[in-house]
C-alpha positions as CSV (number, residue, x, y, z in Angstrom):
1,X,119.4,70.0,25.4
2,X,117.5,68.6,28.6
3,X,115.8,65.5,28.3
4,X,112.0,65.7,29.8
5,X,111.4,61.9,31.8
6,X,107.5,61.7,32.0
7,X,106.8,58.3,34.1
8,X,103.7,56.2,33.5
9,X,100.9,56.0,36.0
10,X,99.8,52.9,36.8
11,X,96.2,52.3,35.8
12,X,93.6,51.6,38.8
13,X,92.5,48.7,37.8
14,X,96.0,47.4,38.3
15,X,96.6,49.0,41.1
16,X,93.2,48.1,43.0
17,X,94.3,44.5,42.2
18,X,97.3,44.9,43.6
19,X,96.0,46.5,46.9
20,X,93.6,43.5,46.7
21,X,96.3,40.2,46.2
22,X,97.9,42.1,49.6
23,X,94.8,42.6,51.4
24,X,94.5,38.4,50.7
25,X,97.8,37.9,51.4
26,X,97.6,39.7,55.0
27,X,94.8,38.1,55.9
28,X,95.9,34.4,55.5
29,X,99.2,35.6,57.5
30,X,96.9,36.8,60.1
31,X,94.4,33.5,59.8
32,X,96.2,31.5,62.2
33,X,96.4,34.5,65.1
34,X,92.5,35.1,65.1
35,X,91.5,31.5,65.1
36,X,93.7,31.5,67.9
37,X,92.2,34.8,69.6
38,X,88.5,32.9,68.6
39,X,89.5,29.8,70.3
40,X,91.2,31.2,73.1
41,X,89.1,34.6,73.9
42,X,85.3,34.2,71.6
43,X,84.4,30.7,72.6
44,X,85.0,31.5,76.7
45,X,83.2,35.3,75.8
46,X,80.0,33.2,73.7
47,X,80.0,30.7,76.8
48,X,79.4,33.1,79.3
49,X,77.3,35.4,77.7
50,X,74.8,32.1,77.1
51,X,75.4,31.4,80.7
52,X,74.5,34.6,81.6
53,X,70.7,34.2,80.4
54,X,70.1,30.8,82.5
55,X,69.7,30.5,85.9
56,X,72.5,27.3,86.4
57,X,74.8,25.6,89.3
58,X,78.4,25.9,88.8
59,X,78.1,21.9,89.5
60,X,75.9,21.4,87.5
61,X,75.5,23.5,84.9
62,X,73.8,20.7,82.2
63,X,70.6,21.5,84.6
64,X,69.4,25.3,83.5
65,X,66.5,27.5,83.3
66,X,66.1,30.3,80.6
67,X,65.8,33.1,82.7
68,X,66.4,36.4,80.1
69,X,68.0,38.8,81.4
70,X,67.1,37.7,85.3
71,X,69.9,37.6,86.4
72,X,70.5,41.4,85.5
73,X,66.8,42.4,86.7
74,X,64.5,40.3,87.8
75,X,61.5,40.8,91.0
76,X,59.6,37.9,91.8
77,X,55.9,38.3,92.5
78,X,56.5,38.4,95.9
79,X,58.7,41.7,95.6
80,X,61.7,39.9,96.2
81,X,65.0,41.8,93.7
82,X,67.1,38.3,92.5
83,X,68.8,40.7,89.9
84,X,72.5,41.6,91.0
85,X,71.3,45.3,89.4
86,X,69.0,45.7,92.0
87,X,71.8,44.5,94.8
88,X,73.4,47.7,96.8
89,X,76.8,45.5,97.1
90,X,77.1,45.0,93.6
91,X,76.9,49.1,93.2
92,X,79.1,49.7,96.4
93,X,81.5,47.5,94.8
94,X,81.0,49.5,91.3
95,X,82.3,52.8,93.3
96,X,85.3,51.4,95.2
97,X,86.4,50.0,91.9
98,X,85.8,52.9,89.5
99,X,87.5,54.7,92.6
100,X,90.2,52.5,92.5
101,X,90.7,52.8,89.0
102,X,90.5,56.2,88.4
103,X,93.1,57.4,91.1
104,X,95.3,54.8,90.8
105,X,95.9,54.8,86.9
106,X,96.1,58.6,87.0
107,X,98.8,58.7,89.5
108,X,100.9,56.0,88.3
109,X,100.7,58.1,84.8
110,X,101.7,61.3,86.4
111,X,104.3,59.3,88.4
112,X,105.8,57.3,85.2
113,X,105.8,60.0,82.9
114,X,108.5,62.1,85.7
115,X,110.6,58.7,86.0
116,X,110.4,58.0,81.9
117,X,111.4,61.8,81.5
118,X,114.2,61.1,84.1
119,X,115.7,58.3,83.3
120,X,115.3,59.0,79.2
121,X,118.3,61.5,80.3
122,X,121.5,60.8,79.6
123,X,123.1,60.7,83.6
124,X,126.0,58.3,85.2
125,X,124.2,55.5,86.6
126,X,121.1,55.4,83.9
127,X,120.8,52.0,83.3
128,X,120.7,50.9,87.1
129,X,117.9,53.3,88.0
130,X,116.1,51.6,84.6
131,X,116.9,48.3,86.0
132,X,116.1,49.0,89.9
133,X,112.9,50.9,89.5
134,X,111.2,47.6,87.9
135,X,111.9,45.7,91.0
136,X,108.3,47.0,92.4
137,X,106.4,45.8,89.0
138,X,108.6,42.5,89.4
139,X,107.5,41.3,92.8
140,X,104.5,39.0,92.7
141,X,101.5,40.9,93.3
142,X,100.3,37.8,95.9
143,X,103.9,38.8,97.5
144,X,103.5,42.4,97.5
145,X,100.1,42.5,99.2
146,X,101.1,40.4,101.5
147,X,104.0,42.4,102.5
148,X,101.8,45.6,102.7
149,X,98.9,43.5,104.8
150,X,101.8,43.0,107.7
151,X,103.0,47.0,107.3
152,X,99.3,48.2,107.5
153,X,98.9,45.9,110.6
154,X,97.8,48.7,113.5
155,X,99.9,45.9,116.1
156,X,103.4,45.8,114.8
157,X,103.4,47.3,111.5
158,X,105.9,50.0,110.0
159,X,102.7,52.0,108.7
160,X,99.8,51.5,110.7
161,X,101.5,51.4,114.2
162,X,105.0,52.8,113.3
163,X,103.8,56.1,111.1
164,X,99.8,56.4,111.5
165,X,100.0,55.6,115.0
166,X,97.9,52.0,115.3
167,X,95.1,53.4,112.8
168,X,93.4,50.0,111.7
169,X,93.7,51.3,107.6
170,X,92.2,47.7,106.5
171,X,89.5,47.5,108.9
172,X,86.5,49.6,106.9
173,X,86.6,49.8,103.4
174,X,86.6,53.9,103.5
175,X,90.0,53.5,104.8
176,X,91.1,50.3,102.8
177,X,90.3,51.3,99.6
178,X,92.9,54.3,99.7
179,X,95.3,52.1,101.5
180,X,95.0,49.3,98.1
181,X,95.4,52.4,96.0
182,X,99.0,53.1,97.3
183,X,99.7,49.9,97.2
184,X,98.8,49.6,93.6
185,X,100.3,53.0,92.6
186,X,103.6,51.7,94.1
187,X,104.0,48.4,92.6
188,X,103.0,49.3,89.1
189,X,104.2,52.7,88.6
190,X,107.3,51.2,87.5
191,X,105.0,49.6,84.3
192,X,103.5,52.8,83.3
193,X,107.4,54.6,83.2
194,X,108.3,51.5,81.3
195,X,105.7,51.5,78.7
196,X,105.8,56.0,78.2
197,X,109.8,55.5,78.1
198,X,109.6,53.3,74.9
199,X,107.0,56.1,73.9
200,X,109.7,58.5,74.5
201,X,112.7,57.1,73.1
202,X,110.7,56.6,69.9
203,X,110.0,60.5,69.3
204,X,112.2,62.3,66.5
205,X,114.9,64.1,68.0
206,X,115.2,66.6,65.4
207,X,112.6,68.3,65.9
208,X,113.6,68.9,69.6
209,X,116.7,70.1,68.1
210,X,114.5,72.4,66.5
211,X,112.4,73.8,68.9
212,X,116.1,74.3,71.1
213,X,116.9,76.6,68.7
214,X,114.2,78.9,68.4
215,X,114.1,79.3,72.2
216,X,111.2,77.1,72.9
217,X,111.5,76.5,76.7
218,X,111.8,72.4,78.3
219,X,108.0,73.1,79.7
220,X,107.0,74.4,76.1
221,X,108.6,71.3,74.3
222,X,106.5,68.8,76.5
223,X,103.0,70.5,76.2
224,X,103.7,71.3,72.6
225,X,106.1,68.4,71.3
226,X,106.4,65.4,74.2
227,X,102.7,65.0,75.0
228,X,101.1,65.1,71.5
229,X,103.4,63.0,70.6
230,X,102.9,60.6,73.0
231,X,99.3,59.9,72.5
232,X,99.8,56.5,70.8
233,X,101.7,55.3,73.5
234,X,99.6,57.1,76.4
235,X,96.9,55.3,75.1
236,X,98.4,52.2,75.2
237,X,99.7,52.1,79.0
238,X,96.5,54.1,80.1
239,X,93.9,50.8,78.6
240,X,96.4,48.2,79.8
241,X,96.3,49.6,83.2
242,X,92.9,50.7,83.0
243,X,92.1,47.3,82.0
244,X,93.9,45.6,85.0
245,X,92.8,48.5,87.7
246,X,89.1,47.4,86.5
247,X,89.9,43.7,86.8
248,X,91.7,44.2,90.5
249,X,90.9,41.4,92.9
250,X,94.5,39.8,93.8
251,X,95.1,42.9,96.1
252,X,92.1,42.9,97.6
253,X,91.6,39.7,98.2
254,X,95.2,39.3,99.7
255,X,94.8,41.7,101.7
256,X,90.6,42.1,103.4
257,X,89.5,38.9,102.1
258,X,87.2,37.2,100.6
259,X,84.0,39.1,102.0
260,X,85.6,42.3,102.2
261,X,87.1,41.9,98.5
262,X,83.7,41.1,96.9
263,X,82.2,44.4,98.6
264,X,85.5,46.4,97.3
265,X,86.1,44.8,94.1
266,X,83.7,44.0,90.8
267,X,85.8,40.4,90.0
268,X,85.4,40.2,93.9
269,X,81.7,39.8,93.3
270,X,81.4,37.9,90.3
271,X,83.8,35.2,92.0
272,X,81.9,34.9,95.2
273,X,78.7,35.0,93.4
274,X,79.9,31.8,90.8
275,X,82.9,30.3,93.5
276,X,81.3,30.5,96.6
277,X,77.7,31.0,96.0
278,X,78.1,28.1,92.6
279,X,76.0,30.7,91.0
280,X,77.4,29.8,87.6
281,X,74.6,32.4,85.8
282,X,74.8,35.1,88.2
283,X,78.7,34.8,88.3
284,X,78.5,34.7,84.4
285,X,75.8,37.7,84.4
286,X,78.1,40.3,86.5
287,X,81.2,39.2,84.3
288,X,79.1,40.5,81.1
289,X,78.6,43.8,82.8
290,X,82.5,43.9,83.7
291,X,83.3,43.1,80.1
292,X,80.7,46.2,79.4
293,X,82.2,48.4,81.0
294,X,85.9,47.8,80.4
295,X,84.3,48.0,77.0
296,X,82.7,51.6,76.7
297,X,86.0,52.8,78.8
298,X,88.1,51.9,76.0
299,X,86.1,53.1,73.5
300,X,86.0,56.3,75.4
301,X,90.1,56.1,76.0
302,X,90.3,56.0,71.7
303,X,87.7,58.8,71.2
304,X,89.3,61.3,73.8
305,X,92.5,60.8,72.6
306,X,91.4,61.1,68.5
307,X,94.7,58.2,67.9
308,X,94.1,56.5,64.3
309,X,95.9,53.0,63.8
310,X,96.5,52.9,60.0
């Protein structure tokens, strides 16, 4: 005689009070992190977007005047642009960077994903190449540029004079802004491999097991398995390095200086417009639009690649 074990469902009332007590009880464990995120990253974001609307010295920022949106667009009756939109260098510095970013961050993908696929391998010697190939990402960027500054040097450096024949790479920014990309495709390459490796080593390996034994080729495996897998954690290193391509300013400020980095760079010309200029509302007015645009990119990055985070 077999005994038929029926179980009781739990009535939704009880169970929307249940889902409710841990919906409390997350968010008081998570209380402390956003007043911290509020103090540390909303009261410096409110400040300079209320910045951003006066027209204010950097020493002395107590003395203001509302301008609006001036500082974004604004023609005085005279037919003179004040606005940083209406300012060719802010838009020449817009191209480099969204240059920049865009060539950079996709090579350092397509180079990290080979190294992550290489060194998530089983070989002799594994855990050296993980170890050596961070040494790149590890030196100071300050450092880095430097070093690069002195090879690209068309007198007695290894690249300009030794390999490009004394080609002055840093001297026009059509030239310099390719030479910055290698530079930043070398040093942070490394980061990308390190971030799609722990993607890697987090995928099941059953199911490549799987695909082994009905004959699915290695290049079928990563177009059908590896990369739709990896979406989560693409995403993840692509914003993080989008984030800091869009921000770049060390680089370029190591290495053209501070003129040529505020023609090259976005940061370059919100910090000459606020340090050197003590334009503390234009300065605040271009980091708005920075924050913008790193903004819609991201939004953009999530869309494309359809991730949910449950």
């Amino acid at each position: 005689m077999t005994t038929k074990v029926t179980s009781t469902p739990v009535p939704p009332t009880r169970r929307r009070g249940t889902e409710a007590a841990r919906a409390r009880q997350a968010f008081w464990l998570l209380l402390p992190t956003l007043i911290a995120i509020a103090l540390v990253a909303g009261y410096p974001l409110y400040r300079t977007i209320f910045f951003a609307l006066f027209e204010a010295d950097l020493t002395t920022p107590d003395q203001r005047t509302f301008l609006g949106l001036g500082n974004f667009w604004f023609t005085t009756e005279e037919g003179v642009a004040l606005g940083f939109l209406q300012d060719p260098k802010w838009w020449e510095a817009v191209k480099n960077t969204m240059l920049f970013t865009v060539v950079s961050v996709f090579l350092e993908t397509v180079f990290g994903m080979i190294i992550a696929l290489v060194v998530n391998s089983a070989f002799k010697g594994r855990a050296f190449l993980r170890t050596a190939m961070l040494v790149p990402w590890a030196i100071p960027t300050v450092v880095s540029a430097q070093m690069w500054a002195y090879m690209y040097n068309d007198s007695f450096g290894l690249v300009g004079r030794g390999l490009l024949g004394g080609q002055a790479l840093l001297a026009n920014t059509d030239t310099a802004i390719w030479a910055l990309i290698a530079v930043d495709v070398w040093k942070t390459t490394s980061f990308m491999a390190l971030l799609i490796l722990a993607g890697l080593q987090s995928l099941p390996g059953d199911m490549y097991e799987a695909a082994d034994m009905d004959g699915a080729s290695k290049w079928t495996q990563f177009w059908r398995l590896t990369l739709p897998l990896l979406r989560p954690a693409l995403l993840v290193a692509l914003v993080f390095r989008s984030l800091d391509a869009l921000r770049v300013f060390d680089i370029m400020y190591v290495m053209l200086g501070a003129n040529n980095a505020a023609a090259t760079s976005m940061t370059g010309y919100a910090r000459q417009a606020m340090i050197d200029n003590s334009m503390l509302g234009m300065g605040s007015a271009v980091a708005v639009a920075i924050f913008l645009i790193i903004m819609v990119i991201v939004v953009v990055y999530v869309t494309a690649f359809r991730v949910k985070f449950d």
